[in-house]
C-alpha positions in Angstrom: 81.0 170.2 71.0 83.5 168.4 68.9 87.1 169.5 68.6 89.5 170.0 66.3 92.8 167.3 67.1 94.6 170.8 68.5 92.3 171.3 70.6 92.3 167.9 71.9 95.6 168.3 73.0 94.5 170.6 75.4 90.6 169.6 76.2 89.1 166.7 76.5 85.4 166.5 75.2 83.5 166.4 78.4 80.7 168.7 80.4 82.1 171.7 82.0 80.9 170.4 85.4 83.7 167.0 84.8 86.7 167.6 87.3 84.8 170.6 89.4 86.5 168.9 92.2 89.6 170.2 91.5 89.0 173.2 92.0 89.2 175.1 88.5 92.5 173.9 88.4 93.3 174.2 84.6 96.7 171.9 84.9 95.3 168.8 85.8 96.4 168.0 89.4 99.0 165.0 90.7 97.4 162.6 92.3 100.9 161.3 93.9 98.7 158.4 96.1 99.1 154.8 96.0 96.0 153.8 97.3 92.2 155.4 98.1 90.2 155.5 101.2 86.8 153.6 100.7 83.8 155.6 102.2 81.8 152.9 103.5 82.1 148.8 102.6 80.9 147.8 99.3 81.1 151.8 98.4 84.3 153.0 96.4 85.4 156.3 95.0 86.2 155.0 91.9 89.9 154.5 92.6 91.2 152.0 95.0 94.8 151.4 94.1 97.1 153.0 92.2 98.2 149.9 90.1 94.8 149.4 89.1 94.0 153.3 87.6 95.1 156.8 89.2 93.0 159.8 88.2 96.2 161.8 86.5 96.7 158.4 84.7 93.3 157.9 83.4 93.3 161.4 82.3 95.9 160.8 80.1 94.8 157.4 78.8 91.2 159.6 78.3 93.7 162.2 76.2 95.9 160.0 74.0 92.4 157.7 73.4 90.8 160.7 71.7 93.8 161.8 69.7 93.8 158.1 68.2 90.4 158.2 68.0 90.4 154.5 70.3 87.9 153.5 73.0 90.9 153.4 75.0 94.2 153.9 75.8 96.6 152.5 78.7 99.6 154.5 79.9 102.9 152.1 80.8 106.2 153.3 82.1 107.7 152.9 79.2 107.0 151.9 75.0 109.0 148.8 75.8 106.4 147.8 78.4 103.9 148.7 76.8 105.1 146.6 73.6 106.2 144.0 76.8 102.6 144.0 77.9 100.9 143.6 74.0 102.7 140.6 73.7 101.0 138.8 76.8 98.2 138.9 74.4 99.4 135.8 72.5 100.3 132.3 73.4 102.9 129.7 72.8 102.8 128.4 69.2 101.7 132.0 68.2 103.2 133.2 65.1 103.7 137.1 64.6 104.7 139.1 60.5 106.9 141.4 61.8 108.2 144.3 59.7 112.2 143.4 59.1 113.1 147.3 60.0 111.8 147.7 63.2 113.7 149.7 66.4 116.1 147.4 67.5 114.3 147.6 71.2 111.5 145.6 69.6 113.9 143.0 68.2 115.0 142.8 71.2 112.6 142.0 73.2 110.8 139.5 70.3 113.9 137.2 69.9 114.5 137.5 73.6 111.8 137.4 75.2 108.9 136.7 73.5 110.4 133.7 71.6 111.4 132.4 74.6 108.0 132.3 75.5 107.4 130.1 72.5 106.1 132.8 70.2 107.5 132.6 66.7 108.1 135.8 64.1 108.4 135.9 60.3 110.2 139.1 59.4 109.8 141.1 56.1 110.1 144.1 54.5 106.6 144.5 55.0 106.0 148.1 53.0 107.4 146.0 49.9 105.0 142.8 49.6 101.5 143.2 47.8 98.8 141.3 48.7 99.9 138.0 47.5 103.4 138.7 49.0 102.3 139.1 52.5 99.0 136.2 52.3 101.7 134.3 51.1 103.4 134.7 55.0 100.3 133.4 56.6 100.2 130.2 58.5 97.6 128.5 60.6 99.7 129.8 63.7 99.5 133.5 62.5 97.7 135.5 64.8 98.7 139.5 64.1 100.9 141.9 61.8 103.4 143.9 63.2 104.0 147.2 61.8 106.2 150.9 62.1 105.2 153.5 59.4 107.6 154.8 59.0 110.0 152.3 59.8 112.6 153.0 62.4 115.5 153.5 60.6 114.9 153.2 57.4 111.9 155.1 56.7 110.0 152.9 55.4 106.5 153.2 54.3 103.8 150.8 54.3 100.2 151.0 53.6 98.0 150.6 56.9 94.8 150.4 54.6 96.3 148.2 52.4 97.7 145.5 55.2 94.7 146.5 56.9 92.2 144.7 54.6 94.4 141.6 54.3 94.9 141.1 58.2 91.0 141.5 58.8 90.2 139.0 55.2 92.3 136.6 57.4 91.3 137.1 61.2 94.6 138.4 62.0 95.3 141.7 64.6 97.2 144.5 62.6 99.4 146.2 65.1 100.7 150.0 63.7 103.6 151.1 66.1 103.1 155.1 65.6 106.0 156.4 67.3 107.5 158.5 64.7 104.1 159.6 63.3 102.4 160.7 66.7 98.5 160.9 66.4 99.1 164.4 65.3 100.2 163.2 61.7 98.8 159.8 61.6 95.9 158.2 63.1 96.3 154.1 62.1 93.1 153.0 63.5 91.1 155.3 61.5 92.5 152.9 58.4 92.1 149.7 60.0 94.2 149.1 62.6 93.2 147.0 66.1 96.2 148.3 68.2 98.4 151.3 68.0 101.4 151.6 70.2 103.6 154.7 71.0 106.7 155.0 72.9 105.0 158.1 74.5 108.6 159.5 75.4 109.2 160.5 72.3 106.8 163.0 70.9 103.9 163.0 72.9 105.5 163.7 76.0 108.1 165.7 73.9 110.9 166.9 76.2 113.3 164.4 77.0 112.1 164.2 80.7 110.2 161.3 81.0 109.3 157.9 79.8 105.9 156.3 78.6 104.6 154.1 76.7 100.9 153.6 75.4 98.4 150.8 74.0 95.6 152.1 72.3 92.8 150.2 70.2 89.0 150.6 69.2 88.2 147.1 70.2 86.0 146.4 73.2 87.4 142.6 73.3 91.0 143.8 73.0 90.5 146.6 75.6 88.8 143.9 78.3 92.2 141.7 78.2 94.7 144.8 78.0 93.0 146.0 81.6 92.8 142.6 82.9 96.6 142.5 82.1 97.6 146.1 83.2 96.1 145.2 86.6 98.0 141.9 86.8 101.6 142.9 85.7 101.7 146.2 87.3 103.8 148.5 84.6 101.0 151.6 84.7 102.2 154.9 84.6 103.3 156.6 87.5 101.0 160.1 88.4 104.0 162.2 88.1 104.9 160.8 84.7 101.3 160.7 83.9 101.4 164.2 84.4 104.5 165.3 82.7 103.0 163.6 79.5 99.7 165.2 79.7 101.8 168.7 80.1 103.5 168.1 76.9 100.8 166.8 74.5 99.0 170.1 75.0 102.3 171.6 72.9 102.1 168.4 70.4 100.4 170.3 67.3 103.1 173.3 68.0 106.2 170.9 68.0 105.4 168.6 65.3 104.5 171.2 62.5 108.1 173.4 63.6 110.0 170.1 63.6 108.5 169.0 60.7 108.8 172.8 59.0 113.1 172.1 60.4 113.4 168.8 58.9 112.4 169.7 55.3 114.7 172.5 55.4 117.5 170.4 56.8 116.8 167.6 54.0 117.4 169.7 51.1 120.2 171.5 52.6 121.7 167.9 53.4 120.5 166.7 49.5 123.1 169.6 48.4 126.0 168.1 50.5 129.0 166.6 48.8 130.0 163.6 51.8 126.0 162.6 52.1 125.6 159.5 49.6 121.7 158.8 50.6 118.8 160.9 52.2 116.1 159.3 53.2 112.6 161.4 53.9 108.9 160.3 53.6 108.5 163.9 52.2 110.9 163.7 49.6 108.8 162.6 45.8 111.8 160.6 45.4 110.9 158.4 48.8 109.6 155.2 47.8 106.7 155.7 50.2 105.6 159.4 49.3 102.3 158.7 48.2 101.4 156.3 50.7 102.6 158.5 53.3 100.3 161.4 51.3 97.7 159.5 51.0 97.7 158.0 54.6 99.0 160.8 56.8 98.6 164.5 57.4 102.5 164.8 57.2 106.1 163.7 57.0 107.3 164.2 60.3 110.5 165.5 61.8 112.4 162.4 61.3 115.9 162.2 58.9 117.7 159.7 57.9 121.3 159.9 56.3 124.4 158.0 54.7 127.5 159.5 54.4 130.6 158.4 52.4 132.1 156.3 55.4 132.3 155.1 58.9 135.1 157.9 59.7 133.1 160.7 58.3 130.1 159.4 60.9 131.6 159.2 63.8 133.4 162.7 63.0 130.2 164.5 62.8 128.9 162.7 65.6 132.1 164.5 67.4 132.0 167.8 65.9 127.6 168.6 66.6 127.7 171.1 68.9 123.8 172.5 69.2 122.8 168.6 67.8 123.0 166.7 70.6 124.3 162.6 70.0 122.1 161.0 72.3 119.7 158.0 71.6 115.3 158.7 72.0 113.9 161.0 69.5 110.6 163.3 69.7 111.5 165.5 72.2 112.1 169.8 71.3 116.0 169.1 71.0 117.5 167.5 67.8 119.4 164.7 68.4 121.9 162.6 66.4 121.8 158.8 66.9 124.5 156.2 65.6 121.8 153.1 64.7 124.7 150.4 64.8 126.0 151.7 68.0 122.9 152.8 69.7 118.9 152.2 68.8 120.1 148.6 66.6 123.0 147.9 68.3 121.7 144.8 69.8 120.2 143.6 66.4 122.2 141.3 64.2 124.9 142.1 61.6 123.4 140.7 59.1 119.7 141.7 59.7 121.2 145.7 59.9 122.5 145.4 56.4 119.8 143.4 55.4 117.5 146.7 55.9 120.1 149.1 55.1 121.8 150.3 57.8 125.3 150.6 57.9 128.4 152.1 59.7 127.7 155.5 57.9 124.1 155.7 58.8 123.3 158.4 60.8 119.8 159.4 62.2 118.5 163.0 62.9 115.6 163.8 65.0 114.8 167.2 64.4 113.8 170.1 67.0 112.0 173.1 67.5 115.2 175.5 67.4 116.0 177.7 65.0 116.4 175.9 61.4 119.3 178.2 60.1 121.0 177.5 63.5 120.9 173.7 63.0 121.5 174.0 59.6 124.8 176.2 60.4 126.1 173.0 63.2 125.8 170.1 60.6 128.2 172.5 58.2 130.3 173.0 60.8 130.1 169.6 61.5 130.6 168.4 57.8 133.6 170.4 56.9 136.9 168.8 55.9 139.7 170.1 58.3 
């Protein structure tokens, strides 16, 4: 039968008689083993070492595949390896449109890292160039677009379609990081994409509890060198992380439509205040991106950014939250307050941050599953003059 995407949270789209081994266990079990026993030469059980593929791994990667509506999906320990591994894909002299706004772990790694490794990257403001604009970009050496939507802070939108049709007119890989989105809201391979990539700590796993990172794409080519490469480098998933993220996606329709119910009402309560300057919300009409994001998506999301009228008043909420907790990561059921210039972007340059907009009063909510009026009630609190 087919399912609805809820119901893939919870079910895969198999016979009833796949996993009778476990027993009728409904939670699929832990397979805490590092390697398999092989019952006879040239005979394996389909498993023989963990690195390779674990059974609570695979079922995971079988999940997060379907939700994305991918051929496949692979489970690292972390979006950064994942991201880490994606970029083992290209070689040196490779050139790489990245989006200018992008979390600052990703800036990281590409001036750091991958640059190093003689991989170059043109960085724009991707959601603002038409067709010419972004051709325009587009070398010999140009091998993939890099994209968030919405950007990480900024909110940017940009449409996957759009970029979609331009990277396959010119043989390039359009890469959608879906982090904030989740395949819940926003599915990018449906519109075109080759890869998606999620830092599956943040909403898919949901909690705060554990990392992971995922690679998913429709392509049989691109899925035969992302498995050779898993194999090789050795970042896969661990089977109790593997486990802890299948346990939250079965709550991911749950979370993101109350987070997402939270955040709107926390936007136009924040719209109302006096010392916030800027709100910036995919759902607003106002946003720049709200009919892309309409258009493209099932939803807005639970993610808020805001100014306020200066550094001092910032770092004054961030010491007055209470229930809001200031922490970095985002996704999981708590809200959390993050200082981008101190935290997710820290390590991104000056320039580059105010370049994109973010500034010493930028503040960025991730909204929960608690009680709106409650959160509501802590950024007043929070926000008063004393």
């Amino acid at each position: 039968m087919s399912l609805s995407l809820e119901s893939k949270c919870l079910h895969l789209e198999r016979s009833s008689t796949d996993g009778c081994s476990h027993y009728g266990a409904i939670s699929f079990p832990i397979y805490q083993t590092a390697t398999y026993a092989h019952p006879a030469v040239g005979q394996s059980t389909g498993f023989d070492y963990s690195r390779l593929q674990n059974p609570t791994r695979e079922q995971l990667e079988r999940t997060v595949a379907a939700l994305e509506g991918g051929i496949d999906a692979l489970a690292l320990s972390s979006g950064m390896a994942a991201i880490a591994l994606l970029m083992e894909l290209f070689s040196p002299g490779d050139n790489i449109i990245a989006d200018s706004d992008l979390y600052g772990g990703s800036i990281r790694l590409f001036d750091n890292v991958s640059r190093k490794n003689g991989i170059t990257f043109t960085r724009e403001n991707i959601s603002a160039l038409d067709e010419t604009g972004l051709s325009s970009l587009i070398t010999p050496a140009t091998k993939a677009i890099y994209i968030e939507t919405p950007t990480n802070p900024m909110m940017n939108v940009t449409d996957i379609a759009a970029v979609a049709g331009i990277a396959e007119k010119h043989g390039l890989l359009l890469i959608v990081d879906n982090t904030f989105m989740s395949p819940y809201f926003q599915n990018p391979l449906s519109l075109g994409a080759d890869i998606v990539i999620h830092s599956g700590t943040k909403f898919l796993a949901g909690h705060n509890d554990t990392l992971a990172g995922f690679i998913v794409t429709n392509r049989a080519d691109i899925q035969e060198k992302l498995r050779f490469l898993i194999k090789t480098t050795g970042a896969g998933l661990s089977p109790f992380d593997s486990w802890l993220t299948l346990r939250g996606i079965k709550t991911l329709a749950v979370r993101m439509e109350k987070a997402q119910e939270n955040a709107a009402k926390i936007v136009g309560w924040l719209k109302a205040q006096p010392s916030v300057t800027k709100v910036i919300y995919p759902g607003l009409p106002e946003h720049p991106g709200f009919a892309v994001q309409k258009k493209q998506a099932r939803g807005f999301g639970s993610m808020v950014t805001f100014n306020v009228t200066s550094e001092e008043k910032a770092k004054s909420i961030l010491n007055k939250v209470r229930l809001i907790q200031f922490a970095e990561s985002l996704g999981g059921v708590e809200t959390l307050i993050t200082y981008p210039v101190t935290q997710t972007h820290a390590d991104v340059p000056e320039d580059i941050r105010e370049k994109n907009g973010i500034t010493t009063s930028t503040l960025r909510l991730s909204v929960g599953i608690e009680d709106a009026d409650d959160l509501v009630e802590d950024l007043r609190q929070a926000l008063e003059e004393k």
